[in-house]
N, C-alpha and C positions, 0 to 999 in steps of 0.2 A: 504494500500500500504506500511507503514512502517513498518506493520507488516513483510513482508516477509525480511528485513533487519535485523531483530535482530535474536539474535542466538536463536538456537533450547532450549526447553525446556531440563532441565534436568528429564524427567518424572522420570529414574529407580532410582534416590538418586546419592550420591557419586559415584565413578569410584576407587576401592580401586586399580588396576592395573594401573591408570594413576597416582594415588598418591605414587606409587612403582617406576613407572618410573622417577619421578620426582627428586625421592629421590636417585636412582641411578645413576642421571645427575647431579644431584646439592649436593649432600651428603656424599655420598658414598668414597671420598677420605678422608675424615676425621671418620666418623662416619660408624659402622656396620650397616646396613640397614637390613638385615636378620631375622630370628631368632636364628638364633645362631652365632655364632662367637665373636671376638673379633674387637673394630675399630681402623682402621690402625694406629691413634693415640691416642693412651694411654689417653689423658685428652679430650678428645670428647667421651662423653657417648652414648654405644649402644643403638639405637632408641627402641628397646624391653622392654629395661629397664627405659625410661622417666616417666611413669605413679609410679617409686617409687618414683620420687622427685615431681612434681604435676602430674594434672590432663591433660592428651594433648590436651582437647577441651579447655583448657585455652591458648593456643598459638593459637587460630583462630586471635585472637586481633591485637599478636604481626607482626603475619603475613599478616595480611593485613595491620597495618601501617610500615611495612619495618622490619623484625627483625633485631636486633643487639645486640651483646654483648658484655661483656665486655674485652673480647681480639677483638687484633686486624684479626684476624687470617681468623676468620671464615668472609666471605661476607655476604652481607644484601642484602636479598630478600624481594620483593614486591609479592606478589599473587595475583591472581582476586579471588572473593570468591567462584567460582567454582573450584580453582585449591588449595585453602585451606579445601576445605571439604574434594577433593580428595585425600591431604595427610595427615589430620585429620584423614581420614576413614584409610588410611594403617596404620597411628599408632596405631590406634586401634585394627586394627586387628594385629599385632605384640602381643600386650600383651593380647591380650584374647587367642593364643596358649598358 
């Protein structure tokens, strides 16, 4: 019976368009979310290009215990680990174009 209360299986993997949409809700005023372009502001690095400074499955961490940084600028998000893989998966797919 509690089984019908929990959420559905992710059976297919990540949802790399939920992690796009995510990124265009929550990101996208700062940061280039694309493959190409530039982001709106200058010292927020386009998400294409994060895998030249580390690896982007290393921010699953920081995203589930709340990211932040060190400006005050950017907000701190919390993800559920569904909604980190989903945008794990579009970074990825960002820099593998």
């Amino acid at each position: 019976m509690f089984a019908l209360l929990a959420p559905p299986a992710r059976a297919n993997g990540p949802d790399v368009a939920a992690g796009r949409a995510f990124a265009a809700a929550k990101c996208a005023e700062c940061h280039a979310v694309a493959a190409t372009g530039d982001s709106p502001k200058a010292e927020a690095p386009p998400f294409r290009r994060l895998d030249e400074r580390f690896p982007v499955a290393a921010l699953a961490e920081a995203l589930a215990e709340g990211i932040a940084t060190g400006h005050p600028a950017m907000p701190e998000f919390t993800l559920t680990p569904g909604e980190i893989d989903d945008f794990i998966a579009f970074l990825e797919s960002l820099t593998a174009e």
